[in-house]
PyMOL Python script that loads the backbone (N, CA, C, O; Angstrom):
from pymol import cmd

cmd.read_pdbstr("""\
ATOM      1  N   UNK A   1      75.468  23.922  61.132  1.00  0.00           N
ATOM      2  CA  UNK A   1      75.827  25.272  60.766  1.00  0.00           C
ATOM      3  C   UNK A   1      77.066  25.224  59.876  1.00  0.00           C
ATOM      4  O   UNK A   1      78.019  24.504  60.174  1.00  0.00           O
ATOM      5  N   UNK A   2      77.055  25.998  58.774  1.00  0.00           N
ATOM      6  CA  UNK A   2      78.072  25.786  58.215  1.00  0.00           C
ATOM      7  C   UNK A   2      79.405  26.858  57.912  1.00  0.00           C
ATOM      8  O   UNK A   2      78.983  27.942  57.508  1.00  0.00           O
ATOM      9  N   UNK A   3      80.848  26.806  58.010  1.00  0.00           N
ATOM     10  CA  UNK A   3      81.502  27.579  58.377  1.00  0.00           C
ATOM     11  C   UNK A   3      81.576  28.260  57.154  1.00  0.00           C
ATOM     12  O   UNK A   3      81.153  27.624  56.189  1.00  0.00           O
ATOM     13  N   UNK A   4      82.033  29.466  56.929  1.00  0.00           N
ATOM     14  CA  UNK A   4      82.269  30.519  56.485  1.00  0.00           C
ATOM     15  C   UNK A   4      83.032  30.202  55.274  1.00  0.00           C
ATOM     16  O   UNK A   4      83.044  31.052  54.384  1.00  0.00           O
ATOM     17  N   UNK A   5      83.687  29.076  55.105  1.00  0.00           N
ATOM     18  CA  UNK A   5      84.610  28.457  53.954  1.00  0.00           C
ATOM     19  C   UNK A   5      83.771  26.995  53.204  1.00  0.00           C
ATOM     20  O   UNK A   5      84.049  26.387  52.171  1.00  0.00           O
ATOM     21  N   UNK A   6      83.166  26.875  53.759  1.00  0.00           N
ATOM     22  CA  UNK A   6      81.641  26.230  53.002  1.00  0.00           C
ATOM     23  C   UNK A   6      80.909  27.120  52.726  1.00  0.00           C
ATOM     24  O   UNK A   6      79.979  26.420  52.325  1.00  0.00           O
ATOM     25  N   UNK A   7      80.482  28.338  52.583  1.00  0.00           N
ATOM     26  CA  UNK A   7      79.669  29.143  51.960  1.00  0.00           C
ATOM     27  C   UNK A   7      79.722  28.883  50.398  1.00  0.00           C
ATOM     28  O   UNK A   7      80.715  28.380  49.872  1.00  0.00           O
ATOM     29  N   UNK A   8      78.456  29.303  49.603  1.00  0.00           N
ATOM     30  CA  UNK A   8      78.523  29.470  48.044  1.00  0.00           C
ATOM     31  C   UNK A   8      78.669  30.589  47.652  1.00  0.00           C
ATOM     32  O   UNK A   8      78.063  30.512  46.583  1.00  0.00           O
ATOM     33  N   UNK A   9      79.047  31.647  47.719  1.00  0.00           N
ATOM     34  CA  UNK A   9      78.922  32.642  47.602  1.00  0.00           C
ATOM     35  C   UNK A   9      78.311  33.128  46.667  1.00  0.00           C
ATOM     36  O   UNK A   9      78.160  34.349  46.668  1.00  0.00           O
ATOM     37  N   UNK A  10      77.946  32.596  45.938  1.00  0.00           N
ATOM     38  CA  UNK A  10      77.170  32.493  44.722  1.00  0.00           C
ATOM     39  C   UNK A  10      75.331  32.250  45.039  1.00  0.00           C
ATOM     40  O   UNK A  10      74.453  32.304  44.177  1.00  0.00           O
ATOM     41  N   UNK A  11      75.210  32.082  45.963  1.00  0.00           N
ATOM     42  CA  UNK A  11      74.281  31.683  46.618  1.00  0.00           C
ATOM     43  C   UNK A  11      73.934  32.162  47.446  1.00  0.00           C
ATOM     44  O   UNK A  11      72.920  31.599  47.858  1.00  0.00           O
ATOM     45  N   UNK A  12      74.364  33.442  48.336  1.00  0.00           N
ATOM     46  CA  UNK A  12      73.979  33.804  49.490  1.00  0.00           C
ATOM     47  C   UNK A  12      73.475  35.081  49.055  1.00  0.00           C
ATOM     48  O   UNK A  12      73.829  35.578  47.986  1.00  0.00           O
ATOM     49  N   UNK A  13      72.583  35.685  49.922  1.00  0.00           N
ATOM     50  CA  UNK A  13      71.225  36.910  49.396  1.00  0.00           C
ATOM     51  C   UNK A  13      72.446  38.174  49.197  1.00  0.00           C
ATOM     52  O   UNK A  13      73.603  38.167  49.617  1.00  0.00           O
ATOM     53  N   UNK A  14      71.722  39.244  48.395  1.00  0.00           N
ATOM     54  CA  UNK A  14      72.771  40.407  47.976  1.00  0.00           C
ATOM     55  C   UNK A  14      72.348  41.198  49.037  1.00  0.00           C
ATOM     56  O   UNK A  14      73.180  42.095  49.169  1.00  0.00           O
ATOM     57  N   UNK A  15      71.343  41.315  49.964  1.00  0.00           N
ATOM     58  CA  UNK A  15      70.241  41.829  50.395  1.00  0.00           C
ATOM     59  C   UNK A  15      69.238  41.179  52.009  1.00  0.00           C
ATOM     60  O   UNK A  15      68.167  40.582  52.123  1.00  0.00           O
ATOM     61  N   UNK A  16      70.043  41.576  52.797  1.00  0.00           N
ATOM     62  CA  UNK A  16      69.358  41.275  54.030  1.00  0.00           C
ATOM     63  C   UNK A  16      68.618  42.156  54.758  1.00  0.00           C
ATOM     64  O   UNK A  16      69.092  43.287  54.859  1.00  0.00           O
ATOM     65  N   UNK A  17      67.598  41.935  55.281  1.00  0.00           N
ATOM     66  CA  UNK A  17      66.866  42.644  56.427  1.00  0.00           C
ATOM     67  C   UNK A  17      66.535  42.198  57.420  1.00  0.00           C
ATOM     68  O   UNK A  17      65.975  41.104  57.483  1.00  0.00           O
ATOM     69  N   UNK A  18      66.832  43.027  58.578  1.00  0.00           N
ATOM     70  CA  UNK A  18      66.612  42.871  60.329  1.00  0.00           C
ATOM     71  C   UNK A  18      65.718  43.465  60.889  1.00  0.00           C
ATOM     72  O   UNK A  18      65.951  44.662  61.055  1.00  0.00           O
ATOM     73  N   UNK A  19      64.481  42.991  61.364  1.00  0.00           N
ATOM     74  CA  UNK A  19      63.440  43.676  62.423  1.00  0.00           C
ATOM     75  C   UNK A  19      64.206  43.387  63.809  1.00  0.00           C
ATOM     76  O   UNK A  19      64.403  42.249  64.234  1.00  0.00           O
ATOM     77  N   UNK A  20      64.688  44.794  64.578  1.00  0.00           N
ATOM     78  CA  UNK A  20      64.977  44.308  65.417  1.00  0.00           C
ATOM     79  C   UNK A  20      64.267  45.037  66.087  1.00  0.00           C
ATOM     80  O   UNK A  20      64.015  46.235  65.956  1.00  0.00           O
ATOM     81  N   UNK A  21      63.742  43.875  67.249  1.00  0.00           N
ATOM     82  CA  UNK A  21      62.785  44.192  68.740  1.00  0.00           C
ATOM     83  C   UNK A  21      63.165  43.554  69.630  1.00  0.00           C
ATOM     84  O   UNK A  21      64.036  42.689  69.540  1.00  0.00           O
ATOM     85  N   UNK A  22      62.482  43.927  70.797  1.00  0.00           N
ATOM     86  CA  UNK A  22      62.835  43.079  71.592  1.00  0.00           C
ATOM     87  C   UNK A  22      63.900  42.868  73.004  1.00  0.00           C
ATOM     88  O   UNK A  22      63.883  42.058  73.931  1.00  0.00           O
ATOM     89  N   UNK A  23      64.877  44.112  72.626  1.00  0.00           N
ATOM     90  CA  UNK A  23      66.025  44.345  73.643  1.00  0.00           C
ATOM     91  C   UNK A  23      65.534  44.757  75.160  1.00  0.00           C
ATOM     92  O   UNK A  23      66.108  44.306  76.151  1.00  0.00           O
ATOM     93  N   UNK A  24      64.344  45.712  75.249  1.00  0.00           N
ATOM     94  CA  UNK A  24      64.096  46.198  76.751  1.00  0.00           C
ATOM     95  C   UNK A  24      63.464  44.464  77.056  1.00  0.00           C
ATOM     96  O   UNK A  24      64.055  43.727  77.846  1.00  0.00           O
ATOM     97  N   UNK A  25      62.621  44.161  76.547  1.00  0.00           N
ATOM     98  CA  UNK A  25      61.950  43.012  77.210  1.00  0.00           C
ATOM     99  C   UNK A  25      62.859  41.707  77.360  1.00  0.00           C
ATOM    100  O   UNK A  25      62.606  40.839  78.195  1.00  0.00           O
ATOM    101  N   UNK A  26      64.090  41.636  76.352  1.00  0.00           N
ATOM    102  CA  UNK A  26      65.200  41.114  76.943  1.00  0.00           C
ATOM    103  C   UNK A  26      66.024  40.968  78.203  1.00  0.00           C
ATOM    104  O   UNK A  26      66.654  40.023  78.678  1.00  0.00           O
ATOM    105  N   UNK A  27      65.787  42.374  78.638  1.00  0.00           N
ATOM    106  CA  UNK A  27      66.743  43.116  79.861  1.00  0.00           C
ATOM    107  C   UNK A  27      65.900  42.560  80.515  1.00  0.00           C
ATOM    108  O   UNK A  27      66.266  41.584  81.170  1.00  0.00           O
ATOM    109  N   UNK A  28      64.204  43.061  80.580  1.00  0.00           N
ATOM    110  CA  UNK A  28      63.462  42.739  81.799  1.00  0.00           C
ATOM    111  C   UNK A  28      62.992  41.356  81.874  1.00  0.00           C
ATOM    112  O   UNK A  28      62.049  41.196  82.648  1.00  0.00           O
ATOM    113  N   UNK A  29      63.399  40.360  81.285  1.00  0.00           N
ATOM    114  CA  UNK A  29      62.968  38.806  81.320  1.00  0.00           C
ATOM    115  C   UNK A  29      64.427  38.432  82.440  1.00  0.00           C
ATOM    116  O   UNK A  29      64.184  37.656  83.364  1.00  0.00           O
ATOM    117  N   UNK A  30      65.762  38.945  82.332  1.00  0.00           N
ATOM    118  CA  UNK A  30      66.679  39.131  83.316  1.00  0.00           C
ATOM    119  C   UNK A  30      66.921  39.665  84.273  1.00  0.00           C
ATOM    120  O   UNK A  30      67.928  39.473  84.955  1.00  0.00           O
ATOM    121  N   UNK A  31      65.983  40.483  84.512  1.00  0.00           N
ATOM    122  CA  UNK A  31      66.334  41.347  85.490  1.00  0.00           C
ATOM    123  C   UNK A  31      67.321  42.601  86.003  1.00  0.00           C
ATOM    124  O   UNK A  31      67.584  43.042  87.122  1.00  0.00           O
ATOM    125  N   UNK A  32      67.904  43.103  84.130  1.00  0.00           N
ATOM    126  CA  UNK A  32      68.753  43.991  84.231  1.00  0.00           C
ATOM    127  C   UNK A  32      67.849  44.970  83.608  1.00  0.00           C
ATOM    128  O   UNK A  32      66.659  44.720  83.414  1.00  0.00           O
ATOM    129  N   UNK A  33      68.492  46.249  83.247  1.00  0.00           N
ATOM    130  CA  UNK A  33      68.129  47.382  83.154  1.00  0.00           C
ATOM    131  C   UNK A  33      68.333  47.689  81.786  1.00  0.00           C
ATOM    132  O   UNK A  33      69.353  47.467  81.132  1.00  0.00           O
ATOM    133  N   UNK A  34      66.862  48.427  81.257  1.00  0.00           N
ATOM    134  CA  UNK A  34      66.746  48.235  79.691  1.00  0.00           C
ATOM    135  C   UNK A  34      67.457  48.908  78.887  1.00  0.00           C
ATOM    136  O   UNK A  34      67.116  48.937  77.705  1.00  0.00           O
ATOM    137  N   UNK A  35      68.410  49.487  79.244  1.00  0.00           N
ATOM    138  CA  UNK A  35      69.991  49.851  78.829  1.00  0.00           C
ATOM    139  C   UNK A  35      70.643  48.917  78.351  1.00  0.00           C
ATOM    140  O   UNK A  35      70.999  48.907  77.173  1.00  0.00           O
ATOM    141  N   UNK A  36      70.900  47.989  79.183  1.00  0.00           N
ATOM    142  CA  UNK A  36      71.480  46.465  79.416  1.00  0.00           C
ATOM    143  C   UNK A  36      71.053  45.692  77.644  1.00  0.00           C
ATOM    144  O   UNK A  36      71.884  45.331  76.811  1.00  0.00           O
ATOM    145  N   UNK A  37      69.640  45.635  77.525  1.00  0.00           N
ATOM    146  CA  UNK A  37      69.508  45.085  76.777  1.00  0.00           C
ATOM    147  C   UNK A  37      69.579  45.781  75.304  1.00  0.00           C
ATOM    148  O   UNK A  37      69.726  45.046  74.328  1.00  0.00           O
ATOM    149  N   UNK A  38      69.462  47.348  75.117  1.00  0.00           N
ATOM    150  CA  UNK A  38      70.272  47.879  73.947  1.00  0.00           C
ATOM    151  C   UNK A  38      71.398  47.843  74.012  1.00  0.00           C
ATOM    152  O   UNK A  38      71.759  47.726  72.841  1.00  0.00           O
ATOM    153  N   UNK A  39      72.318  47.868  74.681  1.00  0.00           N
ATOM    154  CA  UNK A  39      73.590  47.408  74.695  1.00  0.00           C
ATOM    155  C   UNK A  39      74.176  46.303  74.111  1.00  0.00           C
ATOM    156  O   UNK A  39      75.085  46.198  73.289  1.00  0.00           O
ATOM    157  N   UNK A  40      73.341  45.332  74.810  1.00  0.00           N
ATOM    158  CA  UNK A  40      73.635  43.920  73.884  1.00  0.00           C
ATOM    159  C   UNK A  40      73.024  43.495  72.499  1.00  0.00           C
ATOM    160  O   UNK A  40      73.188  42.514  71.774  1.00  0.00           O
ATOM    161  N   UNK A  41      72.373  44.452  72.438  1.00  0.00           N
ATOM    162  CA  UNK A  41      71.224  44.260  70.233  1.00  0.00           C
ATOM    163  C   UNK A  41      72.734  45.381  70.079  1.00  0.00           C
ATOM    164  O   UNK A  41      73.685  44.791  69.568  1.00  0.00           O
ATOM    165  N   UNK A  42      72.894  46.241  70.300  1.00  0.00           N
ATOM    166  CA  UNK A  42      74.643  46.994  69.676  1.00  0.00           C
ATOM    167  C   UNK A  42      75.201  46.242  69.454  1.00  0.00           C
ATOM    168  O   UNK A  42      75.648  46.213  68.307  1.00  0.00           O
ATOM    169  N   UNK A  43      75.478  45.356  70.210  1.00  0.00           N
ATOM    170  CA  UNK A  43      77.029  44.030  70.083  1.00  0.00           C
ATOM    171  C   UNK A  43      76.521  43.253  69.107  1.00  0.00           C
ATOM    172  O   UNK A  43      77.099  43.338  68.024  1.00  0.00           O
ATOM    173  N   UNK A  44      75.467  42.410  69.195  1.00  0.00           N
ATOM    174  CA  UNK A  44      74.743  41.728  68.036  1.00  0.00           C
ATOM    175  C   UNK A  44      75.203  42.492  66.671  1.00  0.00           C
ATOM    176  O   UNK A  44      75.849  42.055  65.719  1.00  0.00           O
ATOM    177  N   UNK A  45      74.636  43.812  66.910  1.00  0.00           N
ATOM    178  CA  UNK A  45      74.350  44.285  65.010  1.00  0.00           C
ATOM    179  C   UNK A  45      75.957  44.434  64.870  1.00  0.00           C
ATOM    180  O   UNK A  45      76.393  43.852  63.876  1.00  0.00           O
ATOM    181  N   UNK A  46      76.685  44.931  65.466  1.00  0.00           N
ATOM    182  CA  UNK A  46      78.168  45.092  64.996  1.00  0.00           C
ATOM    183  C   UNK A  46      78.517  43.590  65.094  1.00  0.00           C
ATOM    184  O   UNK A  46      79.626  43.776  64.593  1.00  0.00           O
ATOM    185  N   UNK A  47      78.507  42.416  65.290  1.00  0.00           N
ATOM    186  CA  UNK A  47      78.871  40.888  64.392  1.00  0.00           C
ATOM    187  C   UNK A  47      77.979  40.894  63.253  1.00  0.00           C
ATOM    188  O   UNK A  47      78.423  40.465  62.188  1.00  0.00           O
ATOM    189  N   UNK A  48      76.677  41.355  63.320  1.00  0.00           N
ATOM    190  CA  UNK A  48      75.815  41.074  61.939  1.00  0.00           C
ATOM    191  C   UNK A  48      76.725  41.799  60.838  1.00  0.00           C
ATOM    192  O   UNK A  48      77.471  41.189  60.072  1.00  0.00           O
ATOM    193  N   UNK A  49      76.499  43.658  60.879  1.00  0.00           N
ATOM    194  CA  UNK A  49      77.910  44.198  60.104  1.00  0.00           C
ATOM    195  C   UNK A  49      79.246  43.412  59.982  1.00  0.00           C
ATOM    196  O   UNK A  49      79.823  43.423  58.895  1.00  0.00           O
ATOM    197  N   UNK A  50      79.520  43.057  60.530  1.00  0.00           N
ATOM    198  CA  UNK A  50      80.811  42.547  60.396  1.00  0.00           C
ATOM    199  C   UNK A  50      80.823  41.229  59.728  1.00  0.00           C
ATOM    200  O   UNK A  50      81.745  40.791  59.040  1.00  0.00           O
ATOM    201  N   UNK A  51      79.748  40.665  59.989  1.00  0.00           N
ATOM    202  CA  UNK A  51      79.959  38.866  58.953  1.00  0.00           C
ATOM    203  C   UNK A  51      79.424  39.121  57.711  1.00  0.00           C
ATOM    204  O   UNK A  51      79.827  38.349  56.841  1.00  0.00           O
ATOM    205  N   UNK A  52      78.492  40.125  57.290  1.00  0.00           N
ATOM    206  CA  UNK A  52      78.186  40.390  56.575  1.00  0.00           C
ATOM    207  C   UNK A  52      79.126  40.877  55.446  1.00  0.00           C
ATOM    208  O   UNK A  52      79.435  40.357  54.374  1.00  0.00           O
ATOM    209  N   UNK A  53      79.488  42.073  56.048  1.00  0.00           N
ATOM    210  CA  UNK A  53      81.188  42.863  54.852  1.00  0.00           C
ATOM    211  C   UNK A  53      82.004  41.490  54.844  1.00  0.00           C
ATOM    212  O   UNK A  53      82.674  41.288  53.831  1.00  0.00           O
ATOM    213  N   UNK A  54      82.026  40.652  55.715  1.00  0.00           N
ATOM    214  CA  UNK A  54      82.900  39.494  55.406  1.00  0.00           C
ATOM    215  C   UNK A  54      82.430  38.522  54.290  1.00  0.00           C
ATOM    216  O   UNK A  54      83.300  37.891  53.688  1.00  0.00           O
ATOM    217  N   UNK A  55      81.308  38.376  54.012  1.00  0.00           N
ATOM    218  CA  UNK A  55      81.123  37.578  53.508  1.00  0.00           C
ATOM    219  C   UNK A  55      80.274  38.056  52.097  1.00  0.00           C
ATOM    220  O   UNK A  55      79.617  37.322  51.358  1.00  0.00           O
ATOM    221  N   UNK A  56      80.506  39.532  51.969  1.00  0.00           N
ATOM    222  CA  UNK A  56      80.312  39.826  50.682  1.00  0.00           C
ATOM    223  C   UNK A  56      78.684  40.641  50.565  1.00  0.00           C
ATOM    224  O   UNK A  56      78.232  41.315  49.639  1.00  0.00           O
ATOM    225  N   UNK A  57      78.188  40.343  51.623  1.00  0.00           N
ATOM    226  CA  UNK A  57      76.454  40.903  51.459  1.00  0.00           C
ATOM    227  C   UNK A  57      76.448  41.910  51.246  1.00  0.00           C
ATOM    228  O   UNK A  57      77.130  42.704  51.893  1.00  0.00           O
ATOM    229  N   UNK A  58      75.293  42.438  49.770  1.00  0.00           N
ATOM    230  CA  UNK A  58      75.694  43.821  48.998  1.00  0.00           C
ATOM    231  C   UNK A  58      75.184  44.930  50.034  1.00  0.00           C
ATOM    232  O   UNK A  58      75.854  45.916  50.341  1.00  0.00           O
ATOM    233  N   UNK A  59      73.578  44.564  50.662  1.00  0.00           N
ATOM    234  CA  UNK A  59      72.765  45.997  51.365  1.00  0.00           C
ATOM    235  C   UNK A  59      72.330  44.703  52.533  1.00  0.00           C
ATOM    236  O   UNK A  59      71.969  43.535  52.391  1.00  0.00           O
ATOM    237  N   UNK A  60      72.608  45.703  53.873  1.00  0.00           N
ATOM    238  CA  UNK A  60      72.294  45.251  54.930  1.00  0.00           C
ATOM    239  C   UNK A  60      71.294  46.208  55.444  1.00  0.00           C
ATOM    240  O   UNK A  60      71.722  47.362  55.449  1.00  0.00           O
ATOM    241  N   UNK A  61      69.731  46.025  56.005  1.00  0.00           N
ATOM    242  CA  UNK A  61      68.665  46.817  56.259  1.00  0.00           C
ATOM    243  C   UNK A  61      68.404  46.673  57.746  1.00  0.00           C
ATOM    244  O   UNK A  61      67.624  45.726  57.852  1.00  0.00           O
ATOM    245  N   UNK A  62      68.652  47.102  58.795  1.00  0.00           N
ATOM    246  CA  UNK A  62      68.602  46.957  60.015  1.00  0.00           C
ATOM    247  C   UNK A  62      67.235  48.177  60.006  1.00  0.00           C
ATOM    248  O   UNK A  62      67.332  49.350  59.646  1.00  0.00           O
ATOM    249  N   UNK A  63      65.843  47.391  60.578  1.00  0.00           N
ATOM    250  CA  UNK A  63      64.692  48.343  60.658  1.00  0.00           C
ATOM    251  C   UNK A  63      64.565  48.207  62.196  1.00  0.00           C
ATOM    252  O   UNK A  63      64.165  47.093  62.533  1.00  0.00           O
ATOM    253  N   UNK A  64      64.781  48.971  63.096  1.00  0.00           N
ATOM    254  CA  UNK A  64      64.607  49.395  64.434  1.00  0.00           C
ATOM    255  C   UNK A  64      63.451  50.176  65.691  1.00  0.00           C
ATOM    256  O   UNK A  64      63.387  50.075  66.916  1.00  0.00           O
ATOM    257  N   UNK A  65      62.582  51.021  64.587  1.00  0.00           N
ATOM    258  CA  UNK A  65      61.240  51.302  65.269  1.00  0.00           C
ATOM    259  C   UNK A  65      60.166  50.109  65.293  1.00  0.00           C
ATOM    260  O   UNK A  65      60.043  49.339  64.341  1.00  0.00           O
ATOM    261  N   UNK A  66      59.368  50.019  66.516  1.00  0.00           N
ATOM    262  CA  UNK A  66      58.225  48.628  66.672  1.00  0.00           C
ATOM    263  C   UNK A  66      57.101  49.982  66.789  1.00  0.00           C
ATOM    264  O   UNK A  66      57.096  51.079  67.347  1.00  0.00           O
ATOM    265  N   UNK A  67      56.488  49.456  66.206  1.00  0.00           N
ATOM    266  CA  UNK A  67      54.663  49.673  66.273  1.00  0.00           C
ATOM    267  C   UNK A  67      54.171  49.661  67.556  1.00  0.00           C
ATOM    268  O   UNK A  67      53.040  49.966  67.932  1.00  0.00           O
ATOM    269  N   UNK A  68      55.029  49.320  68.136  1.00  0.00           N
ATOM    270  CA  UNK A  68      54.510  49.539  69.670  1.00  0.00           C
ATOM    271  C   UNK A  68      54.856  50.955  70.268  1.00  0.00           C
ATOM    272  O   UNK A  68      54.380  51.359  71.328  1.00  0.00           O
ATOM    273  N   UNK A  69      55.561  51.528  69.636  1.00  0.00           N
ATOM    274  CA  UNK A  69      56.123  52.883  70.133  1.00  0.00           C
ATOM    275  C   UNK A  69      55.428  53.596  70.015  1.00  0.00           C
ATOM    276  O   UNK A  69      55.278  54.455  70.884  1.00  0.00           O
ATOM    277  N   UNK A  70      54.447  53.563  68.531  1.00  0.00           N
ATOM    278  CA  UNK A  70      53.460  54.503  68.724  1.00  0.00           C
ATOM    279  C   UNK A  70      52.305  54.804  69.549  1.00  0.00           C
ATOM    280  O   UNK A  70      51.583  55.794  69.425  1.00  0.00           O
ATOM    281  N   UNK A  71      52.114  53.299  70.926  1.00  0.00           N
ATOM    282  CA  UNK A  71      51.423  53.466  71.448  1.00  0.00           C
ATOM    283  C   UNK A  71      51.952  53.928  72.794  1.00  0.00           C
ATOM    284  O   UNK A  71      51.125  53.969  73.705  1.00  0.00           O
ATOM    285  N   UNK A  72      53.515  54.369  73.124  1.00  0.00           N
ATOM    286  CA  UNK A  72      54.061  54.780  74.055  1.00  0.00           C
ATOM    287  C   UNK A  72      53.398  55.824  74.385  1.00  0.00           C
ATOM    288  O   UNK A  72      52.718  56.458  73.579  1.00  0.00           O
ATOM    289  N   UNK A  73      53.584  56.260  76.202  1.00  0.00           N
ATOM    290  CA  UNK A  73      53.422  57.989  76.367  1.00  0.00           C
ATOM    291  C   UNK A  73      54.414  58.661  75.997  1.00  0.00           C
ATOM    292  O   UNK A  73      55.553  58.231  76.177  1.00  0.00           O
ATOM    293  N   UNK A  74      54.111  60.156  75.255  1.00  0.00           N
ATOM    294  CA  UNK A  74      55.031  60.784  75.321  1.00  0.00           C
ATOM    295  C   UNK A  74      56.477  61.227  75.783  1.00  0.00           C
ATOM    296  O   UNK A  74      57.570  61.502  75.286  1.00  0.00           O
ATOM    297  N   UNK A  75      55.760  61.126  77.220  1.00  0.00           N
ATOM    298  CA  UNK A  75      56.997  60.859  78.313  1.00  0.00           C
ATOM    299  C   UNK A  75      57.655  60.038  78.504  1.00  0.00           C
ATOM    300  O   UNK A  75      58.497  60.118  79.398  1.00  0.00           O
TER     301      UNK A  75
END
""", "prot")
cmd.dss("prot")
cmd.show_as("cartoon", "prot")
cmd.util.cbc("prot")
cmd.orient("prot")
């Protein structure tokens, strides 16, 4: 892995995107409560924001609805 002062900056994307899924089934592979696991994809994306403005990345795309939602109940 390489640190942050080895970067090229010249080289790194202007342009990132994030599918993020995955947090309730996180919680429930632990045994906490699927709160628990949006809580911790929050902490994640605020270091992603944050290394990102650090390191110059022009558009950061965090996409958050799954295709699975549409097969949720209403309720």
């Amino acid at each position: 892995m390489h640190t942050k002062d080895q970067l090229i900056k010249e080289k790194l994307p202007k342009h990132i995107a994030i599918i993020m899924d995955g947090n309730g089934r996180w919680a429930n592979r632990r045994s906490l409560e699927r709160i628990m696991g949006h809580t911790r994809g929050m902490e994640s994306v605020k270091q992603v924001v944050k290394a990102c403005r650090e390191l110059g990345i022009q558009v950061l795309t965090l996409y958050a609805f799954s295709l699975e939602n549409w097969q949720r109940p209403k309720t």
